[in-house]
C-alpha positions, 0 to 999 in steps of 0.5 A: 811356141810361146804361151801368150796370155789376154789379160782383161781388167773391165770397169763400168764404162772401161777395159784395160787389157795386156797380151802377156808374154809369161816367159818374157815376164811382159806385155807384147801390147797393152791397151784402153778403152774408155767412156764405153757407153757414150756417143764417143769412146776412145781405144788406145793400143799400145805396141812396142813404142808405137801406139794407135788410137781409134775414136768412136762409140762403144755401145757395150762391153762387147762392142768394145772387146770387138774394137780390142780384137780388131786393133790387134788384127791390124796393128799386131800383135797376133791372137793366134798364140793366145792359149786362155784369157784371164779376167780380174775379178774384183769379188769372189765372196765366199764361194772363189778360193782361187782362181777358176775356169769360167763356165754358165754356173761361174758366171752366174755365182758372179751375178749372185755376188754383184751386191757386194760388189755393185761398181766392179762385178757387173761390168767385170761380167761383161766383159767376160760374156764379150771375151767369151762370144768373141774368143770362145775356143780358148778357156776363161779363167776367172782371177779373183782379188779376193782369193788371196784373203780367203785364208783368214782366220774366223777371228779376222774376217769375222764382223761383230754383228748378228751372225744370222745376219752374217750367214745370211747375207754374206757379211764379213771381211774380205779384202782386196789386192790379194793378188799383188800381196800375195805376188809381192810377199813371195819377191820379198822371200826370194830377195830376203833368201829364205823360205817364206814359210819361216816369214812373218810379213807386212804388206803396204799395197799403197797406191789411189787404192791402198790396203795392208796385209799381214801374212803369216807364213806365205798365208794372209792372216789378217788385212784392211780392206773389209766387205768392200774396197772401203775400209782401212787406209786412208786413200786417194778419194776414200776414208777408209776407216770411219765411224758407221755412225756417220751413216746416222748422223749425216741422214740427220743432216739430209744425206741419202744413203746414196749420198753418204757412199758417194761421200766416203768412196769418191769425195773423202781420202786425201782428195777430201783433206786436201783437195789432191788424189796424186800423192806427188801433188800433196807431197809438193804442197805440204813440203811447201807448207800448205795446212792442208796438205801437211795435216793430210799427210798426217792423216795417211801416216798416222793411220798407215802406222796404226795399221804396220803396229796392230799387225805387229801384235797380231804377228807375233812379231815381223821379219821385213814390212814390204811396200808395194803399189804406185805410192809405195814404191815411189814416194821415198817421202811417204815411206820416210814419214812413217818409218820415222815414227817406228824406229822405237819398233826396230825399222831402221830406216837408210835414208840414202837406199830409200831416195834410189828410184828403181824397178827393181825390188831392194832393201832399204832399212839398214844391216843393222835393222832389227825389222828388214825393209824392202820396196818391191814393184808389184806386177799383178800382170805377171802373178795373173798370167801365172796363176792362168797358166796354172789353172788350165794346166799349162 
């Protein structure tokens, strides 16, 4: 009998959620809820090519997981195969590794952790506390994006900063996506044909959300994002990499804390540049030759090629530069922009290979290439389902 899996995604006032079927490699069905909280939510389930959607008020997260199960009674497919339900996990500090049967002491180390994680590890309680209630004869295993960087050297993760105040509060690097870097540097051994303990890679997870990672050896060694999801790239509605005296400067000016966070995580980016989060959009204006949209661009470029040069240095060297994610698999634009500007490091880039639109993972650099480059889609949905398999030993 199959081994499916319930893979859940909880945000604030959302959950996404996939039945996966591992050995297929793909989901049975694939579901949203929104606006949990309001008078009016709405529930999008998804079957095959069919899809049903419900409109009503979410009170809470258990109410909508309830809404979840009750799509799947009536629409298909069957829960009774489910053999464990894994919850992303946004931040697992210090503490989570690797993945983890969820248990009362789990849940409340999560809790512990919300501080640094205040917009994404609350509501991902919450919904493990629904998933829980309503399916409690199945375990629950928590998949953590920050497991994967957990292997980074005490130099990397490791902030200039009083360290009594480091040890105390928990202040260090400890990067994001972690599950589709470390899924996509082991597609891209495989599609290179070697081993990837004899690899030095570089990772562009560029989608809304963007981050880079170098992995040395199929073990992550240095990446962007930080304590929080904000540092590092350039992203849709985020700064990245700022100077913290912003901070001070705009308080000068009348900004709250508050302020400035809501400024750097939700108004800043390509959205502050140029007053456009999809990237198709700012391709399309700057191709168009709108200021804007070409000095934004830049930007993105500019500082996703500091990031591919520093990691270099910190490598040692590069066998292949891998892109992943919404952007990075699909804009043969963004790809081309920075490409260009590292011939002079040995990407050679193939401007026919990198136009093909596909699914498939490929390389797109030349055969002559000093430095392979791959685009390979990521499917964080298959590594979770995996990784759950793995923990509860099936």
């Amino acid at each position: 009998m199959s081994k499916h899996i319930l893979l859940l995604n909880c945000g604030s006032s959302s959950m996404k959620y996939q039945l996966f079927d591992p050995e297929a490699g793909g989901p049975l069905a694939v579901g949203l809820v929104e606006r949990i909280g309001q008078d009016q939510g709405k529930l999008k389930h998804e079957v095959g090519d069919e899809e049903f959607v419900v409109e009503q008020g979410f009170k809470d997260h258990t109410a909508a997981f309830a809404a979840v199960v009750a799509a799947f009674e009536k629409h298909g497919p069957s829960l009774e195969n489910v053999q464990a339900v894994g919850h992303r996990t946004v931040h697992g500090g210090s503490t989570f590794r690797e993945s983890t049967i969820i248990n009362d002491e789990v849940i409340a180390k999560l809790v512990e952790l919300s501080d640094l994680a205040p917009l994404h590890n609350p509501p991902g309680i919450a919904g493990i506390e629904a998933a829980m209630s309503l399916l409690p004869n199945v375990p629950h295993v928590g998949i953590f994006d920050t497991a994967f960087f957990s292997s980074l050297p005490e130099e990397s993760y490791t902030y200039a900063i009083p360290k009594e105040l480091t040890s105390k509060l928990g202040l260090r690097r400890y990067g994001f996506h972690g599950t589709s870097h470390g899924y996509v540097s082991k597609e891209a051994a495989k599609v290179l044909g070697q081993p990837i303990e004899e690899l030095k890679l570089i990772v562009c997870h560029l989608g809304n959300g963007a981050s880079i990672s170098a992995i040395d050896g199929g073990v992550a060694v240095d990446t962007s994002m930080g304590l929080t999801p904000l540092e590092g790239l350039v992203m849709g509605t985020r700064s990245g990499d700022i100077d913290p005296g912003v901070f001070k400067f705009l308080s000068q000016h009348g900004y709250s804390v508050d302020d400035v966070d809501a400024l750097l995580n939700k108004q800043s980016g390509m959205l502050g540049l140029c007053g456009f989060t999809d990237m198709r959009d700012v391709e399309a204006k700057a191709e168009a030759g709108d200021a804007d949209a070409v000095r934004a661009m830049g930007v993105y470029t500019h500082r996703l090629i500091s990031y591919i040069g520093a990691y270099m240095a910190v490598l040692g060297g590069v066998d292949a530069v891998i892109f992943t994610a919404g952007i990075g698999e699909n804009s043969s634009y963004v790809r081309g922009a920075a490409l260009d500007r590292l011939k002079g490091l040995g990407f050679h880039l193939d401007k026919e290979a990198n136009k093909i639109r596909s699914k498939e993972p490929r390389v797109i650099s030349t055969p002559d290439s000093p430095v392979k480059i791959l685009v390979v889609p990521t499917n964080e949905e298959l590594a979770m389902a995996q990784d759950t398999l793995r923990v509860i030993g099936a």
